[in-house]
C-alpha positions as CSV (number, residue, x, y, z in Angstrom):
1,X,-97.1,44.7,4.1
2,X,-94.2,45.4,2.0
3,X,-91.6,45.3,5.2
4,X,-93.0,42.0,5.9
5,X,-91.4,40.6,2.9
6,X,-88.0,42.1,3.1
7,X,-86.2,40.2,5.1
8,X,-83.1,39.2,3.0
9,X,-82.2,35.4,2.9
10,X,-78.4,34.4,3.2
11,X,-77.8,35.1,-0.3
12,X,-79.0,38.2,-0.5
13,X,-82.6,37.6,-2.0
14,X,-86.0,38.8,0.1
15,X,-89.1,37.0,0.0
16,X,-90.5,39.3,-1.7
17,X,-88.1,38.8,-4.7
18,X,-89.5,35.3,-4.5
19,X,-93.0,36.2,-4.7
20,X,-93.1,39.0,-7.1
21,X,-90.9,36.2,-9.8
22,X,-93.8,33.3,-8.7
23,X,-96.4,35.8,-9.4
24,X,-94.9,37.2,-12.5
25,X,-93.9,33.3,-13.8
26,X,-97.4,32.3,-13.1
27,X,-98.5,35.4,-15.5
28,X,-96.0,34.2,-18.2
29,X,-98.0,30.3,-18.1
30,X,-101.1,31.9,-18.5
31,X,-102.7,31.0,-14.5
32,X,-103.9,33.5,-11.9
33,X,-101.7,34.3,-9.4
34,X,-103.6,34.0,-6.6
35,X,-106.0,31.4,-7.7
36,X,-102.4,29.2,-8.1
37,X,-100.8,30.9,-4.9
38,X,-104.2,29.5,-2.5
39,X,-104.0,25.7,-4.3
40,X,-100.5,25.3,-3.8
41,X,-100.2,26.6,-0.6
42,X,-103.1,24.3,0.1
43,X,-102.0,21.1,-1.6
44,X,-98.6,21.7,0.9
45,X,-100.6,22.5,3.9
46,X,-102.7,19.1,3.3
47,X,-100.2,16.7,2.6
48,X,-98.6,17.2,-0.8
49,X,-96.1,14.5,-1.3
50,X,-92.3,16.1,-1.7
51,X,-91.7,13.9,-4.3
52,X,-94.5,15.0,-6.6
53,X,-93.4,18.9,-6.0
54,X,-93.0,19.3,-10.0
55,X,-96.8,18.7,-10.2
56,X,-96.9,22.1,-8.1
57,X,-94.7,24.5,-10.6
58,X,-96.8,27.3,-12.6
59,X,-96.0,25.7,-15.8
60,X,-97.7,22.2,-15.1
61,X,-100.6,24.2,-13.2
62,X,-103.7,24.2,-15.8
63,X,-103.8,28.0,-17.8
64,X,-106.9,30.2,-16.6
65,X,-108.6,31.3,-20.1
């Protein structure tokens, strides 16, 4: 699973750089990682406007106590 995300982007950066920092920023704002990982993707997958991305970010996402 690991060689799946390490495929580097043009400037040098896998996807798996960008997961493990969305998972650990998502830690840092108090929400589950993969409670926030399946309603985001989902919100995008169902229509999520573009414009209202910023409602999407860990830090606006509401804190699992």
């Amino acid at each position: 699973m690991v060689q799946a995300f390490e495929k580097k982007k043009h400037d040098g950066q896998s996807a798996g750089d960008t997961a493990l920092t969305l998972i650990e920023t998502c830690k840092l704002n108090a929400v589950d990682p993969l409670l926030y990982l399946n309603t985001t993707l989902t919100a995008i997958v169902t229509g999520h406007k573009q414009s209202q991305i910023v409602e999407l970010l860990p830090w606006n996402y509401p804190a699992s106590v």
